[in-house]
C-alpha positions in Angstrom: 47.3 114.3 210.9 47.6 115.0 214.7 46.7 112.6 217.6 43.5 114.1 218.3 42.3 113.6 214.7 43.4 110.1 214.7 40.2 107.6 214.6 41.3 105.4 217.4 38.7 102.5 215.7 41.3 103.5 212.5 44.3 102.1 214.7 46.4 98.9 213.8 46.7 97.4 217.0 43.0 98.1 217.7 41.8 96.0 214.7 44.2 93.4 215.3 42.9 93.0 218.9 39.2 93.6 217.8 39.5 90.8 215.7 41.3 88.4 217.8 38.4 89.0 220.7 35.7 88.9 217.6 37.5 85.1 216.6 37.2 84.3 220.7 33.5 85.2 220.9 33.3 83.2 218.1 34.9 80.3 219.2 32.9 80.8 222.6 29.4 81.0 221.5 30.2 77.8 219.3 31.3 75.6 222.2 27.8 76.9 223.4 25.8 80.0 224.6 27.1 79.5 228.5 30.6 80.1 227.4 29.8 83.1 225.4 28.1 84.5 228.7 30.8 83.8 230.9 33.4 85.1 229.0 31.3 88.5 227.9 30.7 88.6 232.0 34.4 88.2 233.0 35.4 91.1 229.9 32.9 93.1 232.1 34.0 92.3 235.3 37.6 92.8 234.1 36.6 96.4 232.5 35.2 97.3 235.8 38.1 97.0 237.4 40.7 98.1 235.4 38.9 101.2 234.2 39.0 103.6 237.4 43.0 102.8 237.3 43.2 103.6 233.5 41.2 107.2 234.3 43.3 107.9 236.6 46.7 107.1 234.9 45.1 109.5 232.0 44.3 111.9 234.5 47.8 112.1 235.3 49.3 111.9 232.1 47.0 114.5 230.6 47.9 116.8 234.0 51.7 115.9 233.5 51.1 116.8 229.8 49.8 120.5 230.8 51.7 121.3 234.1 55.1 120.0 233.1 57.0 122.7 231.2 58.2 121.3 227.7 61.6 123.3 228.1 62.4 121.3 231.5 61.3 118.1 229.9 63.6 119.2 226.9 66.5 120.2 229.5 66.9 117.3 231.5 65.5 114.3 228.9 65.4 116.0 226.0 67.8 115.2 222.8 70.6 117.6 224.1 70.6 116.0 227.7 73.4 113.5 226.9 74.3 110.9 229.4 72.7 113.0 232.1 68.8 112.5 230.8 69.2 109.1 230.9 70.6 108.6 234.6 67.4 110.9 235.4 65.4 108.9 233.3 66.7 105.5 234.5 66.6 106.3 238.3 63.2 107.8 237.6 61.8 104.5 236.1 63.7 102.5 238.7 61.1 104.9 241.4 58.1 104.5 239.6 55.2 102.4 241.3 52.8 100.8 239.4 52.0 98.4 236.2 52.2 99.7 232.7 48.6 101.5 232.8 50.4 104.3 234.8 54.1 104.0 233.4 52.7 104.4 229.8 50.6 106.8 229.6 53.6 109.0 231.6 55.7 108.1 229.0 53.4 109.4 226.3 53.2 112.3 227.9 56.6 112.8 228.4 57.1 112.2 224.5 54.7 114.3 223.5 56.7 117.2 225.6 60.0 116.5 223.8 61.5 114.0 226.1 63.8 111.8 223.8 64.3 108.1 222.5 67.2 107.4 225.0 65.9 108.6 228.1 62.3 107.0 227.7 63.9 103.8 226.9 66.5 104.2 229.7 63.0 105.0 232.1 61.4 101.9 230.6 64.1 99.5 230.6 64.7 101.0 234.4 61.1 100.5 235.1 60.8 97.2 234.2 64.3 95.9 235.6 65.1 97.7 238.7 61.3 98.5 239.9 62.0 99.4 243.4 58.4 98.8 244.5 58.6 95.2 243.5 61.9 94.4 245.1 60.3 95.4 248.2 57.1 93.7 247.8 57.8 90.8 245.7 61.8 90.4 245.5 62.9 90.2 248.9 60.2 88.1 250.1 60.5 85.4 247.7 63.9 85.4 246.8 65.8 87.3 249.6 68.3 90.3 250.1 71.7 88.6 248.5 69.7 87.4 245.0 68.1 90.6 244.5 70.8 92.7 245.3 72.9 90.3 243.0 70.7 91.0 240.5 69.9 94.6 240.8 73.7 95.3 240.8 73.5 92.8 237.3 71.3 94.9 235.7 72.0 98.4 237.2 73.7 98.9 233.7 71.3 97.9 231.1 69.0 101.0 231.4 72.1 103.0 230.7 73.4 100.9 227.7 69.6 100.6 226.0 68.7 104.5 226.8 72.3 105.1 224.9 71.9 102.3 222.0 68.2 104.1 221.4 69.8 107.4 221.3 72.3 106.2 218.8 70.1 104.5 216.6 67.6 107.5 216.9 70.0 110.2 215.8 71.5 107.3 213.5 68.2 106.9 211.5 67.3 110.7 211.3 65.1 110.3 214.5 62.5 108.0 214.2 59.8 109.8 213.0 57.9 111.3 216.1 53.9 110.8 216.2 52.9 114.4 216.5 53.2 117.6 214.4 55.5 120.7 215.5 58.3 118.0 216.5 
């Protein structure tokens, strides 16, 4: 079945967090209808802010999706790009601004144009590690210039090392099996 016939209500992860918020209205309205109220209001609050920031990482993934040619995506972070696709891919994730609602839905569109195992990883693993945005904002301000460069030259490496174990283990296991037909 392709993505786009997938029933998204159908999804694991979906139920399992359906469920979960359906136990915490429950446990809400029991304490008494006030609490129910409150947390339905702070979902909605929440949902009203979050939601222009999903829309537009979707936007961007859906544009990346159509703009960005498959065979460049193939070429440099593709399954033939060696070592090379996932210094791109970790310097790329190390660049990247933003939480996970715009990293993610990149990275699913990156997939979905042929990019492989190792070099998402690496971007992830880069992304979440060596986040230059949040050195600059967060890092240095807190913790100062000689700890964060300590620790950026600490973990400088482990994009490298987990984009490479993912390619191993990918080609290992026959390639995990990818989530959309014509791979």
């Amino acid at each position: 079945m392709t993505e786009k016939n997938r029933n998204p209500f159908k999804d694991t992860s979906f139920l399992i967090f359906a469920g979960i918020a359906v136990i915490a209205g429950a446990i809400c309205y029991a304490k008494g209808e006030e609490f129910f109220l409150k947390g339905a209001d702070a979902s909605v609050s929440m949902t009203l802010e979050v939601l222009p920031r999903l829309v537009a990482a979707f936007l961007l993934a859906g544009f990346v999706e159509v703009l960005m040619p498959r065979d460049l995506i193939r070429k440099w972070i593709g399954d033939k790009s060696g070592l090379k696709g996932i210094l791109i891919a970790s310097l790329a994730g190390a660049l990247t601004p933003g939480g996970p609602i715009a990293s993610f839905p990149l990275i699913a569109a990156l997939y979905k144009l042929g990019a492989d195992f190792g070099p998402l990883v690496a971007y992830l693993t880069a992304w979440e590690l060596i986040a230059v945005q949040r050195m600059v904002i967060w890092e240095i301000p807190f913790m100062g210039t000689r700890f964060v460069l300590f620790r950026v030259l600490v973990s400088l490496v482990l994009p490298i090392i987990a984009g490479m174990i993912a390619r191993t283990l990918a080609v290992r296991y026959g390639g995990f099996v990818r989530m959309r037909e014509g791979s």
